[in-house]
C-alpha positions in Angstrom: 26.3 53.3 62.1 25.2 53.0 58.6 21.2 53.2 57.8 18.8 51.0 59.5 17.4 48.4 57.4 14.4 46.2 58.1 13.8 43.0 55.7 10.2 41.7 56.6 9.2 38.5 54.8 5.5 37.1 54.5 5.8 33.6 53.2 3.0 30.9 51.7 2.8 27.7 54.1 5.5 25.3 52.6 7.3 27.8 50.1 10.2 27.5 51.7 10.3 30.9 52.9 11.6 30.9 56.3 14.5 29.3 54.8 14.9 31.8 52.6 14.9 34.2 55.8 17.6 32.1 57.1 19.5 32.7 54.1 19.2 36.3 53.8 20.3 37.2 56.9 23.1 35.1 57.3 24.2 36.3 53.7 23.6 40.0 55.0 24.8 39.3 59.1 21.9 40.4 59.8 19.9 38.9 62.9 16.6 36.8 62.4 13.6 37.3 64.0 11.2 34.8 64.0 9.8 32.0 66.4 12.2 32.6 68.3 11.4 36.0 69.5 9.4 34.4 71.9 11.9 33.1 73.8 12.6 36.7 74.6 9.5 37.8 75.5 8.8 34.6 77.8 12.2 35.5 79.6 10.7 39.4 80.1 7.8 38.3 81.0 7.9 35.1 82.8 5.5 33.3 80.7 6.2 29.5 80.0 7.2 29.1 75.9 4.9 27.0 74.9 2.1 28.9 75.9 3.4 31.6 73.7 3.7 29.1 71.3 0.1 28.3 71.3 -0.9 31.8 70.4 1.9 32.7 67.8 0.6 34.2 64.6 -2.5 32.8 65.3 -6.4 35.0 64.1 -8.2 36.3 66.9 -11.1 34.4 68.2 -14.1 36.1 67.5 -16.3 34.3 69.8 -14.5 34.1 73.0 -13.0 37.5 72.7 -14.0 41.1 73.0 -12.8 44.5 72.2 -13.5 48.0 74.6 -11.8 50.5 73.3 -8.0 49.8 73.0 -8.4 46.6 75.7 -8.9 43.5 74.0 -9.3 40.2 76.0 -8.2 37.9 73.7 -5.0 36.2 74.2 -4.2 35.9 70.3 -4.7 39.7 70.4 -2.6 40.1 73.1 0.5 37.8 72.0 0.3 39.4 68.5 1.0 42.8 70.1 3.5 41.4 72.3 5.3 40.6 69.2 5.2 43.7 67.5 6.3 45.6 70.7 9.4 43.7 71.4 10.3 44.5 67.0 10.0 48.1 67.6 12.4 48.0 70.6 14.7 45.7 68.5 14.0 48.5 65.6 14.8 51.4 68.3 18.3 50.1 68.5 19.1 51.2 64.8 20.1 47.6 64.3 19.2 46.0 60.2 17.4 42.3 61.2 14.8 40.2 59.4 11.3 39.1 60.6 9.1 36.4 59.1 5.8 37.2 59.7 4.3 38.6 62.4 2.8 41.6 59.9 6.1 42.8 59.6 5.8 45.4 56.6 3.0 46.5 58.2 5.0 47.3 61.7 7.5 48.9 60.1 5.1 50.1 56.7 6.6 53.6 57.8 9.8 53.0 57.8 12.5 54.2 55.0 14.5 51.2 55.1 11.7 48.5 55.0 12.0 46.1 52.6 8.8 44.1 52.3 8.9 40.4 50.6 6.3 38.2 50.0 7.2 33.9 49.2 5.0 32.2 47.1 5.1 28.5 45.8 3.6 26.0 43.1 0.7 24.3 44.9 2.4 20.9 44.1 5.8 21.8 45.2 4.2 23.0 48.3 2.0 19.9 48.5 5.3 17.5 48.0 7.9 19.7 50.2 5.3 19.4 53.4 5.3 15.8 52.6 8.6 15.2 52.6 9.1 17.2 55.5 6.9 16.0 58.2 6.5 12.5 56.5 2.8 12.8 55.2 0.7 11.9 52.6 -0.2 14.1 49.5 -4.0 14.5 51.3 -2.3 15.6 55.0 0.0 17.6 53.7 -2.3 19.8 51.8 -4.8 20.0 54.3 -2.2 21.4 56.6 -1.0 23.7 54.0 -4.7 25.0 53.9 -4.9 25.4 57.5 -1.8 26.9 58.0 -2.6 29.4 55.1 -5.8 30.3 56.6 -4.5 30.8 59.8 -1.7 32.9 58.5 -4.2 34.9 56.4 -6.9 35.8 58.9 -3.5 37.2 61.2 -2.2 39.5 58.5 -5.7 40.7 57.7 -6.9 41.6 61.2 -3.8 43.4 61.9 -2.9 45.0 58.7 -4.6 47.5 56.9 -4.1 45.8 53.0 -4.7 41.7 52.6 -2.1 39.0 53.4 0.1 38.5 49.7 -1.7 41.1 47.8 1.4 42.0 45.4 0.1 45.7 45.4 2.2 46.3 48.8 5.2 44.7 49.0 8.3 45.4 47.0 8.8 42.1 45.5 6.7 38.6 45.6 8.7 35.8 43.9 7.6 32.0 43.7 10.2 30.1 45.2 9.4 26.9 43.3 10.7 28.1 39.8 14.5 28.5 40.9 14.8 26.9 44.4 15.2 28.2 47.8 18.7 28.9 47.1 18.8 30.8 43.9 15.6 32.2 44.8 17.5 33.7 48.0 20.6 35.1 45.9 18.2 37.1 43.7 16.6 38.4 46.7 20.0 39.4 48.3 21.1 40.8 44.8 17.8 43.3 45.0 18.5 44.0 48.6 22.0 44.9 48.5 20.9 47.2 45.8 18.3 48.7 47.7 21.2 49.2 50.5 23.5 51.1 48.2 20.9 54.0 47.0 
C-alpha cells in the first residue's frame, strides 16, 4: 500500500465545491466523504438519518447547550464529533479519500499526506448558480448563501483552532468562478498528483 493521502476540501456556499470533490475523487479513485457519512453512522448507531441531518455541520447553540469538562450536551456538539470519529477510523485503514467539510484539515492538520483546499466563488456567480439550482430569485438565493456561509463559518471556527477560509492554512484556495468547476478541478488534480509523487 502506497502512502495514505487525505484531500479535505472547505468550500464557500454555492462555489461549486462539492462538485469539485466529486471530481477529484473520481479522477483520483479515491472515496468521498461527505453527507453521506451519515448514513454510516445512523447504521452504527441506530439513529434515524434525518435527525443526523438536522445537526450536520451545524454551530453549536450557545444558549441551550453547556460544556463540563470534556461532556458537552449539545447535540450539534455531539454530531460534529461523531463525524470526526468515524474519519479517523476511515483514516486508520491507510485508505486516500476526500471529505468536504466537517473541519477536515483540521482533523487531519497532523497528518503528512493532508492536502487542505479551500473553494471560493464570485459573489454573483454564487448568487446566479443557487438560483438556478434550487429555482430562486436573485434576493433568496443570496440570503441562503449568507445563511449557509454563516452557518458553515461559526462550525469551522468553534472546532478549529485558525478561522474558516483564512488562506494562511490551507495549501491552496482557488475561486472556482474564473475557470469553471471543471477546469478548476483538473488544476486541482494536476497540484495533487504532484503532491503524490514527492
Amino acid at each position: 500500500m502506497g502512502k495514505q493521502f487525505i484531500i479535505a476540501i472547505g468550500r464557500e456556499y454555492g462555489s461549486g465545491g462539492h462538485e469539485i470533490a466529486e471530481m477529484i475523487a473520481k479522477d483520483l479513485g479515491f472515496e468521498l466523504y461527505d453527507r453521506a457519512i451519515l448514513d454510516g453512522i445512523a447504521d452504527e448507531k441506530n439513529i434515524k438519518i434525518e435527525y443526523l441531518e438536522k445537526y450536520d455541520e451545524k454551530p453549536r447553540n450557545l444558549i441551550l447547550s453547556r460544556r463540563i469538562g470534556s461532556f458537552s450536551n449539545s447535540i450539534e456538539e455531539v454530531m460534529a464529533e461523531l463525524q470526526f470519529d468515524y474519519l479517523k477510523e476511515k483514516a486508520k485503514s491507510g485508505e486516500s479519500f476526500v471529505v468536504v467539510g466537517r473541519c477536515g484539515e483540521s482533523v487531519f492538520r497532523q497528518h503528512e499526506g493532508l492536502i487542505s483546499l479551500f473553494i471560493t466563488g464570485d459573489y454573483e456567480s454564487k448568487v446566479q448558480r443557487i438560483m438556478k439550482k434550487y429555482k430562486l430569485s436573485q434576493k433568496e438565493a443570496a440570503i441562503k448563501i449568507a445563511r449557509h456561509d454563516r452557518s458553515r463559518k461559526k462550525y469551522h471556527n468553534y472546532h478549529s483552532d485558525f478561522k474558516w477560509g483564512d488562506s494562511r492554512h490551507y495549501d491552496i484556495c482557488v475561486n472556482s468562478s474564473k475557470l469553471g468547476e471543471v477546469e478548476t478541478s483538473k488544476i486541482l488534480v494536476e497540484y495533487i498528483r504532484k503532491r503524490m509523487e514527492e
